[in-house]
C-alpha positions in Angstrom: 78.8 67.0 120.0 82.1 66.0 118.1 83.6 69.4 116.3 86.1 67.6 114.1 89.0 69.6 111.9 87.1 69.1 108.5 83.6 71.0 110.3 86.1 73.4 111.8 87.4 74.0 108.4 84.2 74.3 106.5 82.9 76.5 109.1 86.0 78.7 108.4 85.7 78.9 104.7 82.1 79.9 104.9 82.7 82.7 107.4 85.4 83.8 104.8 82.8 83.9 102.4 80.4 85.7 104.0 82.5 88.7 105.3 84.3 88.7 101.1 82.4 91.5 99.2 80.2 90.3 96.6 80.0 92.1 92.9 76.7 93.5 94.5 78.8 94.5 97.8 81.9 95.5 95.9 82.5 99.5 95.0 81.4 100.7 91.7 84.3 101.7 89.3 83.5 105.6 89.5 83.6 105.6 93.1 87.2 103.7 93.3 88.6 106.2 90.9 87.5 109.0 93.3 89.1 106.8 96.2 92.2 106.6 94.4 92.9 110.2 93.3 92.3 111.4 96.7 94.7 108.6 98.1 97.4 110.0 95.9 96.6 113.4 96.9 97.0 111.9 100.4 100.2 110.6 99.6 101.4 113.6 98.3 100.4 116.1 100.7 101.9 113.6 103.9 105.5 113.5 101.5 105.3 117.0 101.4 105.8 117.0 105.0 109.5 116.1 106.3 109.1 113.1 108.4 105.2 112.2 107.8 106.1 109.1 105.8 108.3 106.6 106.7 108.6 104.7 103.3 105.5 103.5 100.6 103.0 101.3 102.0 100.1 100.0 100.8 98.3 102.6 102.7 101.0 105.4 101.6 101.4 104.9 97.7 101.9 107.3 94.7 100.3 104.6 92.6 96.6 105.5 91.3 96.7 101.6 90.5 97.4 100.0 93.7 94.3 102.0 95.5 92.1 101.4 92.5 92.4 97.9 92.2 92.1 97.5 96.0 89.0 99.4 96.1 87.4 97.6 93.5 87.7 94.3 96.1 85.9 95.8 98.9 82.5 97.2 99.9 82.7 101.1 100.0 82.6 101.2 103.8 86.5 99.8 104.2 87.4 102.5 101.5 85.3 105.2 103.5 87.5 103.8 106.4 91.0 103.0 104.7 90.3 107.3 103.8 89.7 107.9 106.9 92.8 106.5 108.4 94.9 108.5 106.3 93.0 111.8 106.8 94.1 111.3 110.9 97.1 110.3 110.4 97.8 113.4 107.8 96.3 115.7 110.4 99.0 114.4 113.0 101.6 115.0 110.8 100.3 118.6 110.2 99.9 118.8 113.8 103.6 117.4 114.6 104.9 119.8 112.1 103.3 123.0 112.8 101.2 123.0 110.4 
């Protein structure tokens, strides 16, 4: 069998478009806003702590936007996930400073 750039291609673009969340797949608006309060809270408490943060990311950011709108694009378990990531690395900082 012949695999030529176009099939490649196509095959590409529909394994993008089955692992993009879908408006049924996507997290509901209450749910995000949750996600994003508690991101900023996340933010804040790791800022509180000299050295936690090296700079704003899109992972560490004050902005109630920016984890909002991000949410809104994915299914609830990369949220879930994204939350936990900062939760570790907010306990390490804790744990680094004596917390």
């Amino acid at each position: 069998m012949v695999v030529t750039k176009s099939t490649l291609l196509a095959a590409a673009a529909l394994a993008c478009l089955a692992a993009a969340p879908t408006a049924a797949h996507a997290a509901a608006p209450g749910f995000c806003a949750d996600y994003a309060r508690a991101a900023v809270r996340q933010f804040e408490a790791a800022r509180a702590i000299p050295g936690c943060l090296g700079g704003a990311s899109a992972r560490w950011n004050p902005d109630y936007r920016i984890h909002y709108g991000w949410c809104l694009n994915v299914a609830p378990p990369a949220a879930f996930t994204e939350r936990d990531i900062r939760t570790r690395e907010l306990s390490g900082c804790r744990r680094r400073a004596g917390y």
